[in-house]
Wavefront OBJ file of the C-alpha trace (Angstrom):
o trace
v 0.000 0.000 0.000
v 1.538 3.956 -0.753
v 2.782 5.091 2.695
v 1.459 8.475 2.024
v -2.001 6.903 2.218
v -2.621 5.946 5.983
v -4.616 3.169 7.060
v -7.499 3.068 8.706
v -7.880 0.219 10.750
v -10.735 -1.301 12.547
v -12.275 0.887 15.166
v -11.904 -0.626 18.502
v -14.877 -1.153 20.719
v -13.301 0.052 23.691
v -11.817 3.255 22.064
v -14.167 6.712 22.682
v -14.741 6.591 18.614
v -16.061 2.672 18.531
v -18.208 3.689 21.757
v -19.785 6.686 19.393
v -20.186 4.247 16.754
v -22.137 1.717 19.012
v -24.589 4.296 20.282
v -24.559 5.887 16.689
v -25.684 2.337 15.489
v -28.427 2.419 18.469
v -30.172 5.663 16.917
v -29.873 4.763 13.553
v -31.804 1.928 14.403
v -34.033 4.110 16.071
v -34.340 6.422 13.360
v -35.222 4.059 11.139
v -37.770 2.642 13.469
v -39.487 5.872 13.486
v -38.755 6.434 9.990
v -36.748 9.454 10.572
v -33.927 8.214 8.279
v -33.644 5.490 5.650
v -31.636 2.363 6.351
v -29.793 2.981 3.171
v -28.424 6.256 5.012
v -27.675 4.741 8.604
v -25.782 1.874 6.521
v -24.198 3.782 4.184
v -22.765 6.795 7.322
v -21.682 3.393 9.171
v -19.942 2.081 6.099
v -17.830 5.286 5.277
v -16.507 5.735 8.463
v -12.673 4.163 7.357
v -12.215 6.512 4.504
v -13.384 8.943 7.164
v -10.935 7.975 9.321
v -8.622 8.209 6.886
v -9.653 11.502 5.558
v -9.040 12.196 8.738
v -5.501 11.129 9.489
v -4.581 12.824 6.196
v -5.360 16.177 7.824
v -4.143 15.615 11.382
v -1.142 13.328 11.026
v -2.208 11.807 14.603
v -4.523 9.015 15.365
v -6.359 10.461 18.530
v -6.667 13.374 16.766
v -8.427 11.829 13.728
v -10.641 9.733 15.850
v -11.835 12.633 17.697
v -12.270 14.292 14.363
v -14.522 11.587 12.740
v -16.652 11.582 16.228
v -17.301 15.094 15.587
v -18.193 14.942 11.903
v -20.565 11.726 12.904
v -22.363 13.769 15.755
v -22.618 16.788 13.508
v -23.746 14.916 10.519
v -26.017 13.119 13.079
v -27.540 16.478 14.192
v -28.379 17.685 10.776
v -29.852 14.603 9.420
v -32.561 16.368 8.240
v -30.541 18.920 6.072
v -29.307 15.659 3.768
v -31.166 15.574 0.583
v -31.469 11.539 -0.338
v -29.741 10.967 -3.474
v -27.068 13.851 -3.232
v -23.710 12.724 -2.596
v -23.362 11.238 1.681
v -19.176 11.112 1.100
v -19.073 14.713 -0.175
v -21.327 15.714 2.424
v -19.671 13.854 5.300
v -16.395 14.828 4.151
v -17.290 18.952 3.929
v -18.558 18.434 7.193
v -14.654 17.114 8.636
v -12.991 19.319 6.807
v -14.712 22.526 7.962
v -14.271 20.933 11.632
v -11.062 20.622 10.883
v -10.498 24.117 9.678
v -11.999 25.211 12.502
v -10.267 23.591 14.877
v -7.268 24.611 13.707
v -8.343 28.662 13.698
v -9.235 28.190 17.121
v -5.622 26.524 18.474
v -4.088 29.259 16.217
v -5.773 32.182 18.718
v -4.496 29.764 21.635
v -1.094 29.878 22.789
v 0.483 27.070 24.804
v 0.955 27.996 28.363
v 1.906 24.679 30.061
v 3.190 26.125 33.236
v 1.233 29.574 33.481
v 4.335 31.710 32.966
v 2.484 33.809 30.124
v -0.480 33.694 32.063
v 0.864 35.183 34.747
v 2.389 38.403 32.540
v -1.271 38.758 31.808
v -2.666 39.121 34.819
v -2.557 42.296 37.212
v -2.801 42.273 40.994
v -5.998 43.503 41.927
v -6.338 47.473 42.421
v -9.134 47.616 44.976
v -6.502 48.018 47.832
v -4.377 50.248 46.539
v -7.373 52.509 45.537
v -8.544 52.320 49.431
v -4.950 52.463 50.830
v -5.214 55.929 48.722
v -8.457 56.720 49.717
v -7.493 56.517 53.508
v -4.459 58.280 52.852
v -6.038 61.596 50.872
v -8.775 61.516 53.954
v -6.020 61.315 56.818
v -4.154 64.623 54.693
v -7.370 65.977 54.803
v -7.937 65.731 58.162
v -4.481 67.439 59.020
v -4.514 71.289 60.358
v -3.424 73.110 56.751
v -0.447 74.702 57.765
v 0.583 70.836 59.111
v -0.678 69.837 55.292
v 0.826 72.257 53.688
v 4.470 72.030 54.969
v 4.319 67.835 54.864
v 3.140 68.504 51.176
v 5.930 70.789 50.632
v 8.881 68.727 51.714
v 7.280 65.101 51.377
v 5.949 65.374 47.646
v 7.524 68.523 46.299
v 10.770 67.816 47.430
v 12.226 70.917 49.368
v 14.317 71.167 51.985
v 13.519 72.058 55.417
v 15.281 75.781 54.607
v 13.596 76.313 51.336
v 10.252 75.162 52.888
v 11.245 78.155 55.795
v 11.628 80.611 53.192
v 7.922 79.517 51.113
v 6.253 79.643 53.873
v 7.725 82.544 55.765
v 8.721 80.957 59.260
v 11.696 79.430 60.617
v 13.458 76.481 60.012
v 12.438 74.750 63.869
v 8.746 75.497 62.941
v 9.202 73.695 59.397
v 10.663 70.284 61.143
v 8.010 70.747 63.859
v 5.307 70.929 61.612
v 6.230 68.165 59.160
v 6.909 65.884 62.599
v 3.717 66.849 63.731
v 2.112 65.738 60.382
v 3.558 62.698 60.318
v 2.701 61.455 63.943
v -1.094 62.124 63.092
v -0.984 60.395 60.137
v 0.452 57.032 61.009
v -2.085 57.517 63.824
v -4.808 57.562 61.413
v -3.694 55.092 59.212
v -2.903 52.689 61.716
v 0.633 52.356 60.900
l 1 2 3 4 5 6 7 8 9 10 11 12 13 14 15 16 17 18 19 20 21 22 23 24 25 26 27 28 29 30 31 32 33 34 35 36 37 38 39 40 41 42 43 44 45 46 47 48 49 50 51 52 53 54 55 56 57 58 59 60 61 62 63 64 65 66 67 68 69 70 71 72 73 74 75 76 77 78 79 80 81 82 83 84 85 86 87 88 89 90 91 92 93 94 95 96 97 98 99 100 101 102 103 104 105 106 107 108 109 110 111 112 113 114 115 116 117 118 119 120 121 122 123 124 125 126 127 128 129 130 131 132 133 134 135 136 137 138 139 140 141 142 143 144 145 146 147 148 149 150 151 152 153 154 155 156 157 158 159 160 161 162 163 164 165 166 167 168 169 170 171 172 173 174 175 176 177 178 179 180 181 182 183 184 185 186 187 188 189 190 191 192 193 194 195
């Protein structure tokens, strides 16, 4: 046999794909019970599932792969029954149906990136904001709750940057007053915050 045509061998009973194929065989019995589908159709979806398979392994190169792939094209070909016009072609049908499955597939795993142990994952995710956005909160009420000239100079040294002389000489006092204040303003705040 040509090696770049794979074989499809029998499907085992145990496997997930010869388990579909049992309870496939169920409803088509079913079906044709009820009349819902000809026999000629259940026998003839049954019948094609090798070059299926092999349709299958053509496109996926791996044999779990391919079963999985037929099981989806006989579950989708299963659901749309109905949609089959008797007398049109059941291989070109069945096969349109695995191929667009398979195309599909693969757009999907092309959006996906494998992340076996997180690490871009983790990139991804932030660390949640809510308690900065209180520890902030707290903060701007504690300042707010300071006398203003005790705001004021902690604002002026802390977050603008000055020194102790240059904050003197914006605010008009001495240099003793400036460290007092900004001491001051310190003390009630870790008070308030807890700290």
């Amino acid at each position: 046999m040509n090696e770049l045509i794979p074989r499809a061998e029998a499907v085992d009973a145990g496997t997930r794909l010869g388990q579909v194929l049992q309870r496939l065989g169920a409803a088509l019995q079913e079906a044709e019970a009820d009349r819902q589908v000809t026999k000629a159709f259940g026998d003839a979806l049954i019948a094609l599932v090798p070059r299926l398979r092999r349709f299958a392994l053509l496109r996926t190169a791996n044999a779990a792969e391919a079963d999985d792939l037929v099981q989806a094209t006989l579950m989708r070909a299963w659901e749309h029954r109905a949609q089959f016009q008797n007398g049109t072609n059941l291989v070109a049908w069945l096969f349109t149906i695995l191929r667009n499955g398979h195309l599909n597939q693969r757009k999907r795993l092309r959006r996906e990136i494998e992340d076996i142990d997180g690490a871009i994952a983790g990139t991804l995710s932030t660390p949640p904001e809510q308690e900065h956005r209180v520890a902030l909160s707290e903060l701007q009420e504690a300042l707010n709750d300071l006398p203003a000239e005790q705001r004021e100079t902690l604002l002026l040294v802390l977050v603008d940057g000055l020194m102790h002389e240059e904050a003197a000489i914006v605010l008009g006092c001495r240099v003793g007053t400036v460290k007092s204040r900004v001491s001051r303003a310190r003390d009630r705040l870790a008070l308030a915050l807890g700290l």
